[in-house]
C-alpha positions as CSV (number, residue, x, y, z in Angstrom):
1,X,-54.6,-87.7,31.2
2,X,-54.2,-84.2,30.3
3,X,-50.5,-82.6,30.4
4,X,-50.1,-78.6,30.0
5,X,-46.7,-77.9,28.8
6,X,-44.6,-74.7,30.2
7,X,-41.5,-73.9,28.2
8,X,-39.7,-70.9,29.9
9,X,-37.7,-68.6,27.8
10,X,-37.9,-65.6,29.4
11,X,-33.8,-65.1,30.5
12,X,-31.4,-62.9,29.8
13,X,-28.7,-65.1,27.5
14,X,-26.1,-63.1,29.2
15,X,-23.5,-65.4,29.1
16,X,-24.4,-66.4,25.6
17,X,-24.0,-63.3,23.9
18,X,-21.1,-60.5,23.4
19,X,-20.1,-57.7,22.2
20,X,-20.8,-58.3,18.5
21,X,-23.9,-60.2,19.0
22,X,-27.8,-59.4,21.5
23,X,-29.4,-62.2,20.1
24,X,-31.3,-64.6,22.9
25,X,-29.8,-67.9,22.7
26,X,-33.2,-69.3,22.4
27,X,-33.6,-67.8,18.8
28,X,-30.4,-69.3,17.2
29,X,-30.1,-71.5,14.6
30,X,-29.4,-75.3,15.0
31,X,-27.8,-77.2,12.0
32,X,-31.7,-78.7,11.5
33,X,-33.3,-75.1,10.4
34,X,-35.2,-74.9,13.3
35,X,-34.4,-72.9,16.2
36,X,-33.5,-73.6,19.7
37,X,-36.5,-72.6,21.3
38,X,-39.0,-74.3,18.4
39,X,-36.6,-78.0,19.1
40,X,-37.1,-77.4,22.7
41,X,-41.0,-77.3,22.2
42,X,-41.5,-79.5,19.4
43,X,-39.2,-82.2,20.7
44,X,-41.2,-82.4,24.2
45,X,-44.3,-81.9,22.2
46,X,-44.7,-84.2,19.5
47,X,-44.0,-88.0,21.0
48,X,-46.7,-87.3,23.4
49,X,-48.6,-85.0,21.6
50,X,-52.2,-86.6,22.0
51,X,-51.6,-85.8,25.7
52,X,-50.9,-82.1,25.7
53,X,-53.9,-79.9,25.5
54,X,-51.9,-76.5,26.0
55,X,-48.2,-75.3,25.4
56,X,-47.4,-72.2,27.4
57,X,-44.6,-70.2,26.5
58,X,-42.8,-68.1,29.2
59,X,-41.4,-65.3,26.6
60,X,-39.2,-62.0,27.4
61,X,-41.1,-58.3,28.3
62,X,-41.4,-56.6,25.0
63,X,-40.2,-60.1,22.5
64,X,-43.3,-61.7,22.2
65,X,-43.5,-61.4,18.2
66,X,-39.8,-62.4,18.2
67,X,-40.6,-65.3,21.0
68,X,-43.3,-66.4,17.9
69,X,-41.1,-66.2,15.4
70,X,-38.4,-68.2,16.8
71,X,-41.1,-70.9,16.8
72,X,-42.3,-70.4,13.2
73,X,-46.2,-69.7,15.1
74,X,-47.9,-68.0,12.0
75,X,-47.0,-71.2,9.8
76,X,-48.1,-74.1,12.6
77,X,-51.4,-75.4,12.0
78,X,-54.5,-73.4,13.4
79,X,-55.1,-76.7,15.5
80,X,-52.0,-76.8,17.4
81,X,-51.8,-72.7,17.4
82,X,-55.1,-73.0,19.3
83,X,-52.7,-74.9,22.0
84,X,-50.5,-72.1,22.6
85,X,-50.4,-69.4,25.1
86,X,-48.0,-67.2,25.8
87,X,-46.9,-65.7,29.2
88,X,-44.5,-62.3,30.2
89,X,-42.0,-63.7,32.0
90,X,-40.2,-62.3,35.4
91,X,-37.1,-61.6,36.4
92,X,-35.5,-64.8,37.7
93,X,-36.6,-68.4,36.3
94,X,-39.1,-69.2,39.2
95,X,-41.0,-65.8,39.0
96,X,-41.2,-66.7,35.3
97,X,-42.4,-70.5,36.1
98,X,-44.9,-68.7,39.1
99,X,-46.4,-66.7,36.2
100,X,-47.5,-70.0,34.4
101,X,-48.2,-71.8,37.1
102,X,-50.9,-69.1,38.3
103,X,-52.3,-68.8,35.1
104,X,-53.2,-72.5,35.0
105,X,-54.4,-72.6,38.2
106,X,-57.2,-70.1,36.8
107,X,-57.4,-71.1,33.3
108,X,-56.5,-75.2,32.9
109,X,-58.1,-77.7,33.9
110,X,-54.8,-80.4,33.4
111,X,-53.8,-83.2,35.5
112,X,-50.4,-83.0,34.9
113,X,-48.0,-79.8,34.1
114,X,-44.3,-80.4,32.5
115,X,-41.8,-78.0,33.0
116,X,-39.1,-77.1,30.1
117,X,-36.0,-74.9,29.4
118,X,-36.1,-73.2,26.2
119,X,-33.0,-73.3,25.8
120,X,-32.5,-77.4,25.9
121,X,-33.3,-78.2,22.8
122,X,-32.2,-81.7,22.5
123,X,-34.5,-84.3,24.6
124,X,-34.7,-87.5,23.2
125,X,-37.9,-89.2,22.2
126,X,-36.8,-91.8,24.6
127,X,-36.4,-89.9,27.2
128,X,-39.9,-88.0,26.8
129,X,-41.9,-91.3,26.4
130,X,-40.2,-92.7,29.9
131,X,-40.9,-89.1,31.9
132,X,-44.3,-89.3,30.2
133,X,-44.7,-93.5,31.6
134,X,-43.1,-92.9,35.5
135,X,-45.6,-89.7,35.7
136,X,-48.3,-91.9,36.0
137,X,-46.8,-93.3,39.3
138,X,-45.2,-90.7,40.4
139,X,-46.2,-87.6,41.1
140,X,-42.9,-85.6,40.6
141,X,-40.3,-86.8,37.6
142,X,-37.2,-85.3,37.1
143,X,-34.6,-86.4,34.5
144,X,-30.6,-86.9,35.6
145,X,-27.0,-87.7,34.9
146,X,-24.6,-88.8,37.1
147,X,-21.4,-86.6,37.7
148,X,-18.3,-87.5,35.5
149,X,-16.0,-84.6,36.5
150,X,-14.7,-83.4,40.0
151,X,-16.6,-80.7,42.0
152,X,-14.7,-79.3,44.4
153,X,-16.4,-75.9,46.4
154,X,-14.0,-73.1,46.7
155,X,-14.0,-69.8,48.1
156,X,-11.1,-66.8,47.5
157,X,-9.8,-69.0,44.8
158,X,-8.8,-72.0,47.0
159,X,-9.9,-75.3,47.7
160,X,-12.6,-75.8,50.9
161,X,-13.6,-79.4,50.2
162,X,-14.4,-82.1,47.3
163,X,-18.0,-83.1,46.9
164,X,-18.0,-87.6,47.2
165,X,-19.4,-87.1,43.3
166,X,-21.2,-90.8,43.0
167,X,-23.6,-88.7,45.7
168,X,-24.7,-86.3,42.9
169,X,-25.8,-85.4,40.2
170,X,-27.0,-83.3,36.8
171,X,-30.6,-82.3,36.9
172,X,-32.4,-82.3,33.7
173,X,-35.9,-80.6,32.1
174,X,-38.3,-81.4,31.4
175,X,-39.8,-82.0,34.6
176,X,-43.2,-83.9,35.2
177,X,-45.8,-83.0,37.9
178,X,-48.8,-84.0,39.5
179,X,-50.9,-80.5,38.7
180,X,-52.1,-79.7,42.3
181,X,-49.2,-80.8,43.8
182,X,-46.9,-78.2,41.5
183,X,-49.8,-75.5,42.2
184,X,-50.0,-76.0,45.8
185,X,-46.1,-76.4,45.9
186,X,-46.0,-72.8,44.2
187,X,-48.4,-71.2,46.4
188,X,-47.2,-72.6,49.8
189,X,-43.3,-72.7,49.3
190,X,-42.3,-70.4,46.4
191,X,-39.2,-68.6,46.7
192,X,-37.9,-66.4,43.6
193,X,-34.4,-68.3,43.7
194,X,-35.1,-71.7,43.0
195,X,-33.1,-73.0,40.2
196,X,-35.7,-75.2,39.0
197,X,-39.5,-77.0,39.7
198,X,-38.2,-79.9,41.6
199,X,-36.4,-77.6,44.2
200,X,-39.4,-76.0,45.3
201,X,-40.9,-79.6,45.2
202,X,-38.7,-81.1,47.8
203,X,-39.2,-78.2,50.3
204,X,-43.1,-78.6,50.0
205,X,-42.7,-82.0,51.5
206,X,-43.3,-84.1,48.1
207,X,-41.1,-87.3,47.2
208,X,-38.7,-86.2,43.6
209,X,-38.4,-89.7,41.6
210,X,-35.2,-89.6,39.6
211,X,-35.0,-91.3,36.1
212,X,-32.0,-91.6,33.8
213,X,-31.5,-88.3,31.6
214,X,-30.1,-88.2,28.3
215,X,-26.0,-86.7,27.7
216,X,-27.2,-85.5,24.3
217,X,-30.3,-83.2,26.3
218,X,-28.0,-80.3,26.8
219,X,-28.8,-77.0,27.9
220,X,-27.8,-74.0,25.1
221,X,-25.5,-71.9,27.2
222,X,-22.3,-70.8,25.2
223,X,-21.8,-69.9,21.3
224,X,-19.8,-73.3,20.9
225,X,-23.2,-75.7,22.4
226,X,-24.8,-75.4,19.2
């Protein structure tokens, strides 16, 4: 089995940052030294690491030496630098993903392809180790938690209806795919505003397995997540 791993960094932090502070939330700081961005990799990467042949990074227009530095590139080994490519991202998450996907469709020869935020920095090596086992039966993975809150819809600041919330729930990266199945997914039923992989999955016709996520596999949104 060979897994290509696509970490997408390429957004805008918007509602991460303020007046005071235009730092991408994928560069900040976590309490281990490491930043968000280089956990997010690293923590996907290294319990299956014998498995991944290439880590692509889906970086901001005109960041790429920051993207690097964020993941301490010149000081990695030249073995698992050799690994990494790097990608210009687009302007919403799936033209960013597309990007990726098309370049291992010419480039990469990989059987499967995992799909991760940058800015969720926090899987467990539990949870990678599982994703990594039901991907070998299953040709599309996706971690989730169940909904503890209430979600009601509203519209003009009133109530229209509350969602039964044992029918839903949180969706998780990474996300593992059957390689030709995500490719063929992208070039048959891509549409820019996906919100993530397994979206444009289900509209391609392809069964999504669930598995049990992790509450501790947050994604970095606000100043007061790290």
């Amino acid at each position: 089995m060979n897994f290509t791993l696509v970490t997408v960094a390429a957004g805008d932090s918007i509602r991460w940052q303020d007046e005071n502070n235009s730092e991408k939330k994928e560069f900040a700081l976590l309490s281990n030294g490491k930043t968000v961005l280089g956990n997010a990799v690293m923590s996907v990467y290294s319990p299956i690491a014998q498995h991944i042949n290439t880590i692509i990074i889906v970086y901001k227009h005109g960041l790429l030496q920051s993207t690097k530095d964020a993941l301490n590139y010149d000081n990695l080994s030249k073995e698992l630098q050799n690994k990494f490519v790097f990608i210009k991202g687009g302007k919403t998450r799936a033209e960013s993903t597309k990007n990726a996907i098309d370049y291992i469709k010419d480039n990469i020869s990989s059987t499967h392809i995992i799909t991760h935020d940058g800015a969720r920095p926090y899987p467990s090596e539990k949870l990678i180790k599982n994703l990594f086992t039901l991907s070998q039966k299953h040709k599309a993975v996706i971690p989730v938690i169940p909904l503890v809150d209430t979600v009601k819809q509203i519209k003009d600041n009133h109530v229209v209806s509350t969602l039964e919330r044992g029918l839903y729930s949180f969706v998780q990266t990474p996300q593992f795919f059957d390689s030709a199945v995500l490719i063929d997914a992208y070039k048959t039923c891509y549409n820019e505003n996906d919100y993530d992989d397994s979206q444009t999955i289900s509209r391609y016709g392809e069964d999504v397995y669930t598995s049990e996520g992790d509450v501790a596999n947050i994604k970095i949104t606000y100043k007061g997540d790290i």
